[in-house]
C-alpha positions in Angstrom: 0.0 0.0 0.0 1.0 3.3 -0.8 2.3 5.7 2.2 -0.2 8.3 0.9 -3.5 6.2 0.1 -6.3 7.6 1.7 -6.9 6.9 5.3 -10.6 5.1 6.5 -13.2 7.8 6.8 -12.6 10.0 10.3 -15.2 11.0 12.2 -14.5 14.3 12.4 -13.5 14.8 8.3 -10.5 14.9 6.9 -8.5 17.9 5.2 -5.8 17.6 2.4 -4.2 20.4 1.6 -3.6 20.3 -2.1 -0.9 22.4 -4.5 -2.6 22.9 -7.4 0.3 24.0 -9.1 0.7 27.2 -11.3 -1.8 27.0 -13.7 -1.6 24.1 -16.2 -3.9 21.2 -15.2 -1.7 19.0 -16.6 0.9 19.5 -13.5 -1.6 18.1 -10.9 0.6 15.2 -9.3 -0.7 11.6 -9.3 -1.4 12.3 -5.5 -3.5 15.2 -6.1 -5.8 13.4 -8.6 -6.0 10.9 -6.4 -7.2 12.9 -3.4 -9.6 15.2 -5.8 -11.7 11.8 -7.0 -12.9 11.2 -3.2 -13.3 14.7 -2.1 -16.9 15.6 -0.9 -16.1 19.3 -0.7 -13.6 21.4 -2.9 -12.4 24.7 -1.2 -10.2 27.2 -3.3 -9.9 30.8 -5.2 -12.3 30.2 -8.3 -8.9 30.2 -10.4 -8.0 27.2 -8.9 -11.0 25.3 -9.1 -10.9 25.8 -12.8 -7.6 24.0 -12.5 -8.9 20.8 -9.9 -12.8 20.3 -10.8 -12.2 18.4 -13.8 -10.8 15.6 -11.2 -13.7 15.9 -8.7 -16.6 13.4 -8.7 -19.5 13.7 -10.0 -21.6 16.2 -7.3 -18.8 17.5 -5.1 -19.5 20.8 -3.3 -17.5 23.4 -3.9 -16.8 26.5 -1.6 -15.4 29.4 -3.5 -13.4 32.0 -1.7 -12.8 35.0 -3.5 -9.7 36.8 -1.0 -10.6 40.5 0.0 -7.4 42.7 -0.1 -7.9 44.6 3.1 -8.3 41.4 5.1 -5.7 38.8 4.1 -7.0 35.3 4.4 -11.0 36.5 4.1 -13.3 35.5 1.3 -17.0 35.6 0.5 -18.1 31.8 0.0 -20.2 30.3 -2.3 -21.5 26.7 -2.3 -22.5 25.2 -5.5 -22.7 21.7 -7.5 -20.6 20.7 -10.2 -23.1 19.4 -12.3 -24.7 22.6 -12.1 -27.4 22.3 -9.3 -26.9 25.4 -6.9 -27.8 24.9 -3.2 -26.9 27.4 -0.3 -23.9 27.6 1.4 -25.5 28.1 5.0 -23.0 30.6 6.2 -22.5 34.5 6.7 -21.2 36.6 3.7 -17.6 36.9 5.2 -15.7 34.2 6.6 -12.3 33.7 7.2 -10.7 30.4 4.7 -9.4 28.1 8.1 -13.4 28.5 9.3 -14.3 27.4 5.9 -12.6 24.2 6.0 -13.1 23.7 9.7 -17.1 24.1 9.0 -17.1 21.9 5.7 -14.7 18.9 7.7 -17.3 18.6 10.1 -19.9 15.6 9.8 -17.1 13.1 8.3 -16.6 15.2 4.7 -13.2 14.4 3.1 -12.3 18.5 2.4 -9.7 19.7 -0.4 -8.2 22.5 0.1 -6.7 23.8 -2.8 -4.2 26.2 -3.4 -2.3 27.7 -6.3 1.5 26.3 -6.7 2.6 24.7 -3.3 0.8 25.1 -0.2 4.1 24.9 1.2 5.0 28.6 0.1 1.2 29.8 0.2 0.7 32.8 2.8 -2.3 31.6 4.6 -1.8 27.6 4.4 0.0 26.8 6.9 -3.1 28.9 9.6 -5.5 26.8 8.5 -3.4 23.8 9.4 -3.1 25.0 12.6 -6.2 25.8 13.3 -6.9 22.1 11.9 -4.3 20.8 14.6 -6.0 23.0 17.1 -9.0 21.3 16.5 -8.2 17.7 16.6 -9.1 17.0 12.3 -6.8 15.2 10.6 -5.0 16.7 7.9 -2.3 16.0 5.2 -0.3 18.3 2.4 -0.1 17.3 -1.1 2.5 19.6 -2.5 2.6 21.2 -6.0 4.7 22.9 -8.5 5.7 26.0 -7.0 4.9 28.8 -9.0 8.3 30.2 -9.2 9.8 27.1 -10.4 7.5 26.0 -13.0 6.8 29.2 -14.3 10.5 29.8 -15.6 10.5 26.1 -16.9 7.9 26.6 -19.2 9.2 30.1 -20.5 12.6 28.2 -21.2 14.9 30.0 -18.3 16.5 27.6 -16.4 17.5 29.1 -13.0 20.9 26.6 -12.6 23.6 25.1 -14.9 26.6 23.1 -14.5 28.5 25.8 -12.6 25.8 25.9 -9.6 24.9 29.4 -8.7 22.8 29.7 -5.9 19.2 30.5 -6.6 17.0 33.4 -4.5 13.0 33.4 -4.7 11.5 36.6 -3.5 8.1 38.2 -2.7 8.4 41.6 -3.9 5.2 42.2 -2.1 6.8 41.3 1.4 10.4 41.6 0.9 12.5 44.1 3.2 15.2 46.3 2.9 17.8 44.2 4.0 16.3 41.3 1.4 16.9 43.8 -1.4 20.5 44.1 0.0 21.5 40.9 0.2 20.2 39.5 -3.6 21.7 42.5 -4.7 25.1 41.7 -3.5 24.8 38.4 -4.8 25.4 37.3 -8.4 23.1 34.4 -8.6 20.0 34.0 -10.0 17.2 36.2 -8.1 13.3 35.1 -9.1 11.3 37.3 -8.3 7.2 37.0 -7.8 5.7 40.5 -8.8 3.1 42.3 -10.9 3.4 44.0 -14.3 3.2 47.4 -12.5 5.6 46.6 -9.9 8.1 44.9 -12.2 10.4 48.0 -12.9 10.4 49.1 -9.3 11.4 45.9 -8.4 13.9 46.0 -11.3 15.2 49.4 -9.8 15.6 47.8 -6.3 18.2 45.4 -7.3 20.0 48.1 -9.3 19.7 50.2 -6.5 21.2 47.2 -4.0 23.9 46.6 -6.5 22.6 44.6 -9.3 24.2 46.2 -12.9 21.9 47.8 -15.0 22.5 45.4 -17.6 21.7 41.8 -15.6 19.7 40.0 -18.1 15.9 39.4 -17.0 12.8 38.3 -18.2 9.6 38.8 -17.3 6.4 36.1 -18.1 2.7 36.8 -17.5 0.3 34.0 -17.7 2.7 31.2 -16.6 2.1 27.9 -17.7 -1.1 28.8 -19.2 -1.7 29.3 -23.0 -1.9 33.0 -22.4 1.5 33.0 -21.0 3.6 35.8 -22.6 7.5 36.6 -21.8 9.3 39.2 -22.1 13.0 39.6 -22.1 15.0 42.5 -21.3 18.0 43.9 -18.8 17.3 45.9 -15.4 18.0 48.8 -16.6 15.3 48.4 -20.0 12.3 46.6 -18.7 10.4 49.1 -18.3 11.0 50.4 -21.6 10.3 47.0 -23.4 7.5 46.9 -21.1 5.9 50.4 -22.4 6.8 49.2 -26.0 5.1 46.1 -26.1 2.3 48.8 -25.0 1.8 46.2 -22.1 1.8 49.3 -19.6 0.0 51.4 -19.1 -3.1 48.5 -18.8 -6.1 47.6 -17.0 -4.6 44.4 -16.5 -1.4 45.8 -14.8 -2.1 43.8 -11.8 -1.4 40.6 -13.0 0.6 38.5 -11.1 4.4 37.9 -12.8 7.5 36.0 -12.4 10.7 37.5 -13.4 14.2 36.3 -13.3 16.9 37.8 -12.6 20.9 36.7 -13.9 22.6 35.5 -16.6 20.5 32.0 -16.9 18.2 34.3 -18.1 19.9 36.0 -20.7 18.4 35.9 -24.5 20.2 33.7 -26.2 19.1 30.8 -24.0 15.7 31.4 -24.1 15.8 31.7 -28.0 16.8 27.7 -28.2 14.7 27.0 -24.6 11.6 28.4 -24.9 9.7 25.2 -26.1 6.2 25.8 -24.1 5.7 29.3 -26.3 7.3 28.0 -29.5 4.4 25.1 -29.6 3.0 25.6 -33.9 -0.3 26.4 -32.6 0.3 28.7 -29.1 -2.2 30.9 -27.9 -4.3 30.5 -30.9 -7.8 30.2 -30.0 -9.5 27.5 -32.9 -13.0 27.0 -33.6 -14.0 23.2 -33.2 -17.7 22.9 -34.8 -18.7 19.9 -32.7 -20.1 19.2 -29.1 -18.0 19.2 -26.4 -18.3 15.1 -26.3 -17.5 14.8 -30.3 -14.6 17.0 -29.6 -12.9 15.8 -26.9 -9.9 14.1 -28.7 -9.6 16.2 -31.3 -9.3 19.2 -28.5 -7.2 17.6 -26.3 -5.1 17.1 -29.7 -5.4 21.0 -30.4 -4.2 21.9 -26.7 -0.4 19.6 -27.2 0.1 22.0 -30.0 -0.5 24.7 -27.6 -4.5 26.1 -28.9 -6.9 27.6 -27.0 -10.0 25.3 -28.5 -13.8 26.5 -28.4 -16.7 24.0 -28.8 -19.3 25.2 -30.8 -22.0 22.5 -31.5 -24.0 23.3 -35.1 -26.3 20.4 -35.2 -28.3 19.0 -32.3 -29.4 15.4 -32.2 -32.6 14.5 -31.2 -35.0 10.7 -31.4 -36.3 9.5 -34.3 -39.9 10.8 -34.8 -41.0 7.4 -34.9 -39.3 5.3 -32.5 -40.8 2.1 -33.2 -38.3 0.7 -35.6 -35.2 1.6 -33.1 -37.8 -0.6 -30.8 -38.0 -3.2 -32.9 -34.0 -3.8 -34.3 -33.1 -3.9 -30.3 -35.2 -6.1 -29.6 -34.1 -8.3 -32.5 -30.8 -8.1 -31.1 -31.5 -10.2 -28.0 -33.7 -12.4 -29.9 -30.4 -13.3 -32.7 -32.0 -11.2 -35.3 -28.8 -10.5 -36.7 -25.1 -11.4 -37.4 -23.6 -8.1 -37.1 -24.1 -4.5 -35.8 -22.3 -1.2 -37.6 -22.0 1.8 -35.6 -21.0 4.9 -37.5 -20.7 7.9 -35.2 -20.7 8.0 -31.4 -24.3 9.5 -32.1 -25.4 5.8 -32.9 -23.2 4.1 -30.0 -25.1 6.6 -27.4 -28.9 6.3 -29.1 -28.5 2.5 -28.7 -27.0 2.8 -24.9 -29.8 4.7 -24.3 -32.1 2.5 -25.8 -30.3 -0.2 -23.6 -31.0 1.2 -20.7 -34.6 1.9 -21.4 -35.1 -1.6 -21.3 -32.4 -2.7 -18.3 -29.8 -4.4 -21.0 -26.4 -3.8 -20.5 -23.0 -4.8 -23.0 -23.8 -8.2 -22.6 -26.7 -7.6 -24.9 -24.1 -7.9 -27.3 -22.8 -11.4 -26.8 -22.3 -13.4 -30.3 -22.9 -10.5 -32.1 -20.3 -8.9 -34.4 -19.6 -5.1 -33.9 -18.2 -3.0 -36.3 -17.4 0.6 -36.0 -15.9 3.8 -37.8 -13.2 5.8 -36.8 -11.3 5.8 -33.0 -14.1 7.9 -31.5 -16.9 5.6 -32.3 -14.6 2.8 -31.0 -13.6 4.4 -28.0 -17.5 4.8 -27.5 -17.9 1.6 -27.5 -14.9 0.4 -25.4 -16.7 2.8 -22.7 -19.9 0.9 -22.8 -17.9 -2.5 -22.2 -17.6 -3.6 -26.3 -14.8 -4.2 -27.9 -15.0 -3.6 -31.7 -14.5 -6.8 -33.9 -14.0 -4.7 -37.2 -12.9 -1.2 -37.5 -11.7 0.2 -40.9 -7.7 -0.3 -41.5 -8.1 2.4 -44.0 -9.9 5.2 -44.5 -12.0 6.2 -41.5 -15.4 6.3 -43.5 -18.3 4.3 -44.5 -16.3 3.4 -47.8 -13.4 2.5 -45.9 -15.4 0.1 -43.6 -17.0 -1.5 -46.9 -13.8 -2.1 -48.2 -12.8 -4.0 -45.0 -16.5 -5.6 -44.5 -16.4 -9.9 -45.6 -18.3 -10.8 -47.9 -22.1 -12.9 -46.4 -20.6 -16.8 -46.4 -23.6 -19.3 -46.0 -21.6 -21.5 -44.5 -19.6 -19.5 -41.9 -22.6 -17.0 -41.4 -25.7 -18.4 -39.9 -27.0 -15.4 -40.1 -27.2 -12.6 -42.8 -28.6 -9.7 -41.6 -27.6 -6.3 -40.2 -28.3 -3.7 -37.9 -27.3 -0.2 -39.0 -28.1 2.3 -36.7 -28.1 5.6 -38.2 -28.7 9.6 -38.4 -31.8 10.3 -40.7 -29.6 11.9 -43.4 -27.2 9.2 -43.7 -25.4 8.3 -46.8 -26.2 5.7 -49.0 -22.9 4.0 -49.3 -22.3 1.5 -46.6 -25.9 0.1 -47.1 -25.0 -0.1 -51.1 -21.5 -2.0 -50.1 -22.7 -4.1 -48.1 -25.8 -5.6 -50.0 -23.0 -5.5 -52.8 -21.6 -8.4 -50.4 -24.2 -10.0 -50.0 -25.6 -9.0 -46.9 -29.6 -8.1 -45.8 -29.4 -4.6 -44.4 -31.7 -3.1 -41.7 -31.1 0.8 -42.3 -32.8 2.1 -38.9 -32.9 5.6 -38.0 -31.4 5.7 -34.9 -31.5 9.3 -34.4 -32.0 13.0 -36.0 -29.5 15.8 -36.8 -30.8 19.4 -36.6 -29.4 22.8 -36.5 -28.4 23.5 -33.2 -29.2 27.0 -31.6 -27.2 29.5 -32.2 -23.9 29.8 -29.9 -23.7 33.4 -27.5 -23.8 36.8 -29.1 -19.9 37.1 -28.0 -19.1 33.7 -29.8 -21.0 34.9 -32.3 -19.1 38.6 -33.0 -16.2 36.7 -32.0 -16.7 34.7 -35.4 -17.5 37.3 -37.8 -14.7 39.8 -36.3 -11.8 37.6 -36.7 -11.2 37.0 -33.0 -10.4 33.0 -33.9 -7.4 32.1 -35.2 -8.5 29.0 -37.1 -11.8 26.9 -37.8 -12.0 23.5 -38.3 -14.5 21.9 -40.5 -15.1 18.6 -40.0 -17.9 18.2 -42.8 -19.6 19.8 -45.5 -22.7 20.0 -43.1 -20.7 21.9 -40.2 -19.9 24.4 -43.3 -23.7 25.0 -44.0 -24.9 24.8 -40.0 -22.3 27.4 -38.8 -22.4 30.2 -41.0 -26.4 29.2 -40.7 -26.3 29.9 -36.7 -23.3 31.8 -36.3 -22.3 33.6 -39.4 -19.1 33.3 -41.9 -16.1 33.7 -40.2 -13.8 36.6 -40.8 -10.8 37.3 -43.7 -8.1 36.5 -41.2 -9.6 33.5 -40.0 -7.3 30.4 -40.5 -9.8 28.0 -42.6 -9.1 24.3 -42.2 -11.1 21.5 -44.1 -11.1 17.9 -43.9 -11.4 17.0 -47.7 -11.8 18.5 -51.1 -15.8 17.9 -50.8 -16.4 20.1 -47.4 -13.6 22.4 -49.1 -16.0 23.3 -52.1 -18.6 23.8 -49.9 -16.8 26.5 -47.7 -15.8 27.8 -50.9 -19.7 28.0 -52.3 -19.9 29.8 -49.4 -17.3 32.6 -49.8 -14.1 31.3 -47.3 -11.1 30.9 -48.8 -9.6 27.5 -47.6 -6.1 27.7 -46.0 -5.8 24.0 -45.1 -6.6 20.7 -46.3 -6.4 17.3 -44.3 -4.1 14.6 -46.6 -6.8 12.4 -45.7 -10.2 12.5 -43.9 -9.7 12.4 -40.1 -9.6 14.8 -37.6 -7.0 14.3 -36.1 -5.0 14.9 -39.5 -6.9 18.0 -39.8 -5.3 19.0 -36.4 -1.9 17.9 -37.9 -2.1 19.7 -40.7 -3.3 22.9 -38.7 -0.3 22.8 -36.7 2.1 22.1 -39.8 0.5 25.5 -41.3 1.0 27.0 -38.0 4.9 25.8 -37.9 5.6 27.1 -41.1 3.9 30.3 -40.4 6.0 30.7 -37.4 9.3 29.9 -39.4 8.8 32.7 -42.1 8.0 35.3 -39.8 11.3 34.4 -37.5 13.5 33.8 -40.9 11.9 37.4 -42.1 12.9 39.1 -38.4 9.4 39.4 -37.9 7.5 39.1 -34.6 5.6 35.9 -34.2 1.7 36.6 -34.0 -1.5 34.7 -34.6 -3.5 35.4 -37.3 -5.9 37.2 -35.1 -3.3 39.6 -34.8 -3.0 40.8 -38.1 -4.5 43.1 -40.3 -7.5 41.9 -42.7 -5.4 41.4 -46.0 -4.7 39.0 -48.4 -5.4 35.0 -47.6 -2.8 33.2 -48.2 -2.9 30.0 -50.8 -3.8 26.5 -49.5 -2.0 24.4 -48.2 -2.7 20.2 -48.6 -0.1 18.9 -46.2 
């Protein structure tokens, strides 16, 4: 057993103190994860339960403290549900964070309390544990990724090398006089946890203790995040580089920073380190077409490259208007109806769960059937409801490609030689064509219908037609028609990406020039593509001496030609 695996239930709660690192999900430890799955009440800044709720169960509480200036370690709390059902906190407008996690440990709750990078260095932590101790409720610390440390290794300044110079970490918020003094007498490296408006004040401390004018430093905003930014400059010229980049004056000079001070953080290091902001596709916000559950791969794809992505469904799927022949083709499964079952889109995999359910059947249902299914999604879909695929195409991810792969009806090695084919109501033709080519008797059921969806937010919506994406994906011909239906066409300096030459001559009917073509149709190809576009963008502008901006950036212009790699 593990050192850290979770203790039996207390009676009087239990509180884990939790480092939720500095930003990027992705830097929760194992521990962490671990301890958010079997928390009954979350308790953080609403920053950082962006960062932990995806862990949390299903119906976890969550307290939300939002930290009043004037009284450190104060917030106003607000209970709510994860899945969206608001109940009442039951407790006065203002109360201090260690009350908060004393009140929501009582009754035997597992609490979380989670802070940003490591609770360890948090200013207010290690009360709350004493007030915990006070109080006789167990407690534990899971410790994160301190801000100051991941943030420089994600904007490619490494803070040692091989010749070991010490490293400082300072609070320009809290740090005295003689603090100042002694990292400016020092020629290590100095990292420094600031805001953009306090930056060159704290730059002219360390020249004033001793530092030269000309230290290298740089200076990143949005850590970790895909809105980080870095800047890199000396002592003696951030603010200047500050003002050019017209970063200051701002109503966002508040934002928390971490600079670095020394010669680790001198230019011509970061050029070759700075991998997190060099990613083809940073800080580029794309426009995925699909629902949130369609999109998950292909998103989570999108985010390695370093995109912002932004689900917009454009159809919505609703039952058949008749459901009696869904009713019927189930029950013809149980009954040995048929030899094989072909599911097409997760769409058909969930109206046939559902279906499932609605009569108490489970994956076993399934047993001496053969299943078939297109693409990884669909698969996957399956694999999540407890089947395993027997066919899925080995070429082309399509209803062609699973025809091509589909044997041929054998009397004597298939007893049976029908199949179910649950599908949308606007289907193609071609996989019911193929496979009565082979031989096969073909029940073409309408498992489900595709409409229009609503259209997305008014800011989603100005946010298409102004050119605030950098790229759109279209994953069919139909997504084409459905958004600019709902939503409007997308702007000149939009980044158009298609997944063949058919949904390309649709976004062309429809006046988009299109940028990017998959090599072949999958979405996940589509992505790669995106990002090659985005790499060679990146190159030309850095071989021109150009700054490095997304194409939301620019000016409307000229589109640039397509590209089908």
């Amino acid at each position: 057993m593990s050192p850290t695996t979770l203790p039996a239930l207390p009676e009087h709660g239990h509180v884990t103190f939790l480092g939720a690192g500095p930003g990027d999900p992705g830097l929760l430890t194992l521990r962490a994860v671990e301890a958010l799955a079997n928390a009954d009440v979350l308790v953080a800044e609403d920053d950082v339960l962006d960062v932990v709720r995806r862990h949390a169960r299903q119906g976890v509480a969550e307290v939300h403290t939002e930290a009043d200036p004037s009284v450190p370690g104060t917030g106003t709390p607000q209970l709510t549900v994860v899945d969206g059902a608001s109940t009442s906190a039951g407790v006065p407008p203002v109360r201090d964070a260690a009350h908060l996690v004393m009140e929501a440990a009582q009754g035997g709750r597992r609490v979380v309390r989670a802070v940003s990078g490591d609770p360890g260095l948090d200013a207010y932590a290690a009360e709350e544990m004493l007030a915990c101790a006070s109080a006789g409720v167990p407690f534990e610390v899971v410790p994160g990724i301190a801000t100051a440390v991941g943030v420089p290794a994600y904007a490619g300044v490494p803070l040692r090398d091989a010749e070991g110079a010490d490293v400082r970490f300072v609070d320009a918020r809290t740090a005295s006089e003689r603090c100042w003094t002694e990292v400016g007498a020092s020629d290590g490296t100095v990292v420094v946890s600031a805001t953009l408006d306090t930056v060159a004040a704290t730059a002219g401390e360390l020249v004033s203790a001793g530092r030269k004018p000309n230290t290298p430093m740089t200076v990143t905003v949005g850590g970790t995040t895909t809105r980080q930014r870095t800047w890199t400059a000396t002592l003696g010229t951030i603010a200047q580089t500050l003002k050019q980049a017209k970063v200051l004056p701002s109503p966002e000079a508040g934002r928390p920073v971490i600079a670095v001070v020394g010669e680790r953080s001198a230019p011509a290091q970061r050029d070759r380190l700075a991998w997190f902001e060099s990613k083809p596709l940073f800080g580029w916000k794309v426009l995925v077409p699909r629902t949130k559950e369609q999109a998950a791969s292909l998103s989570d794809q999108l985010r390695s490259y370093g995109a912002v992505p932004s689900e917009v469904p454009t159809i919505a799927v609703e039952p058949p208007r008749t459901p009696q022949q869904m009713e019927r083709a189930v029950k013809g499964l149980v009954t040995g109806r048929y030899e094989w079952i072909a599911f097409t889109s997760v769409n058909a995999v969930k109206a046939v769960r559902e279906k499932f359910e609605e009569y108490g059947l489970d994956a076993r249902a399934f047993a001496g059937i053969k299943v078939a299914a297109v693409g990884d999604q669909t698969a996957q879909a399956l694999i999540d409801f407890g089947v395993r695929p027997d066919l899925v195409p080995s070429g082309e991810q399509s209803a062609r490609g699973l025809v091509e792969d589909w044997p041929p009806y054998d009397p004597v090695f298939d007893p049976i030689d029908r199949v179910f084919l649950p599908r949308a109501d606007i289907a193609t033709e071609t996989l019911v064509a193929g496979l009565i080519e082979l031989g096969w008797e073909v029940d073409d059921v309408t498992a489900y219908r595709t409409v229009r969806a609503s259209p997305p937010p008014a800011e989603t919506r100005e946010a298409i037609k102004g050119g605030g994406f950098d790229a759109v994906l279209f994953t069919s011909s139909s997504t084409v028609r459905n958004l600019v239906g709902i939503a409007g066409k997308p702007h000149n300096v939009t980044v158009i990406a298609c997944i063949g030459p058919a949904t390309a001559k649709t976004a062309e009917e429809h006046g988009l020039r299109v940028d990017v073509m998959a090599p072949e149709p999958s979405v996940h190809k589509l992505a790669e593509a995106l990002a090659d576009f985005g790499t060679r963008r990146r190159l030309a502008a850095l071989d021109a001496g150009d700054p490095v901006t997304r194409p939301s950036e620019r000016r409307p212009g000229s589109r640039r030609r397509r590209s089908t790699t």
